[in-house]
C-alpha positions as CSV (number, residue, x, y, z in Angstrom):
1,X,0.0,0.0,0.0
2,X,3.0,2.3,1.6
3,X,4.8,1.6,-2.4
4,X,1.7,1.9,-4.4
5,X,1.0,5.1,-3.1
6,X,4.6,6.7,-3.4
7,X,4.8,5.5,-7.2
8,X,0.9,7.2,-7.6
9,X,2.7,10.5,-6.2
10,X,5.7,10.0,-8.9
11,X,4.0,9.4,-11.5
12,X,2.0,12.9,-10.7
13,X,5.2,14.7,-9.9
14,X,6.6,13.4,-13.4
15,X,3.6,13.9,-15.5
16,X,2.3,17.0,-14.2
17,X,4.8,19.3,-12.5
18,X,8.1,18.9,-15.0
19,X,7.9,22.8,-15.2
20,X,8.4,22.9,-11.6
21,X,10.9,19.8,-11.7
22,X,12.7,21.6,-13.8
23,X,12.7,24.5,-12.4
24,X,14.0,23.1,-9.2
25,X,16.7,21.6,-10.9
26,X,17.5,24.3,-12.6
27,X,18.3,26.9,-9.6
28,X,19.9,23.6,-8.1
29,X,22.4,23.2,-11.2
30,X,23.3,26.8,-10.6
31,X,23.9,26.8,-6.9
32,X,26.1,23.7,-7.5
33,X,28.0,25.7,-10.2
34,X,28.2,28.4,-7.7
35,X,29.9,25.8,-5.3
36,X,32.1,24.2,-7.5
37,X,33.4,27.8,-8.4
38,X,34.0,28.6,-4.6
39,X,34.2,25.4,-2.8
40,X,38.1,26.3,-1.3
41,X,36.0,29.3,0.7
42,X,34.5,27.5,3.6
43,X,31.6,29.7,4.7
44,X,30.1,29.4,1.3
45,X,30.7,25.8,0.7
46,X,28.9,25.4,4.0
47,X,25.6,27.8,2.5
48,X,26.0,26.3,-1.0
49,X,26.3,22.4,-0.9
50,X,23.3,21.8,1.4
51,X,21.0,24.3,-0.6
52,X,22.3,22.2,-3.7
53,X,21.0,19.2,-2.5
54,X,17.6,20.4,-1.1
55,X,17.0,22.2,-4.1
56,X,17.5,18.7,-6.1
57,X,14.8,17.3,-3.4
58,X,12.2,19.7,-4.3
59,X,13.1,23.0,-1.4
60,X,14.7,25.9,-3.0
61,X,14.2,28.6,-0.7
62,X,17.9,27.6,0.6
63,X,19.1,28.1,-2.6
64,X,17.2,30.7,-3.6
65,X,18.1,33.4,-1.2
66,X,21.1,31.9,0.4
67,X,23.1,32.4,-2.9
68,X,21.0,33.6,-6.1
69,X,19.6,36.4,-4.7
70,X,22.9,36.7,-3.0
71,X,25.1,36.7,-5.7
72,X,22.9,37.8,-9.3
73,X,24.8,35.9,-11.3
74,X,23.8,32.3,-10.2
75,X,20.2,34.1,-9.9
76,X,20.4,34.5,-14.1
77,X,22.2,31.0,-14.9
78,X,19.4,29.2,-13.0
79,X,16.9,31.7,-15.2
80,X,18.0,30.8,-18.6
């Protein structure tokens, strides 16, 4: 029942929110870029990394405003 249910909740997520899924991904990819560009500086691997992943899980408030809105330049990446 627990299984059948989580596929039925894919299958919605796949089918009917890819413009949000992608979306989501998206600001994620850019956030990572971000990271991978300044990973040696510790306080923003810390912010970065974490809103990398949650953003990949679906939360991109982390990413959003810890680092686009932060820095424009991931901002307009995650944009285009």
């Amino acid at each position: 029942m627990l299984l059948t249910l989580n596929w039925c909740v894919l299958q919605v997520v796949l089918v009917y929110d890819q413009w949000i899924s992608l979306s989501n991904i998206a600001q994620g990819s850019a956030v990572f870029a971000y990271y991978f560009i300044k990973r040696h500086d510790e306080r923003e691997a810390q912010i970065s990394l974490p809103a990398t992943i949650s953003a990949y899980l679906g939360v991109t408030e982390p990413a959003l405003f810890g680092v686009n809105v932060k820095y424009v330049y991931p901002l307009v990446a995650g944009y285009v």
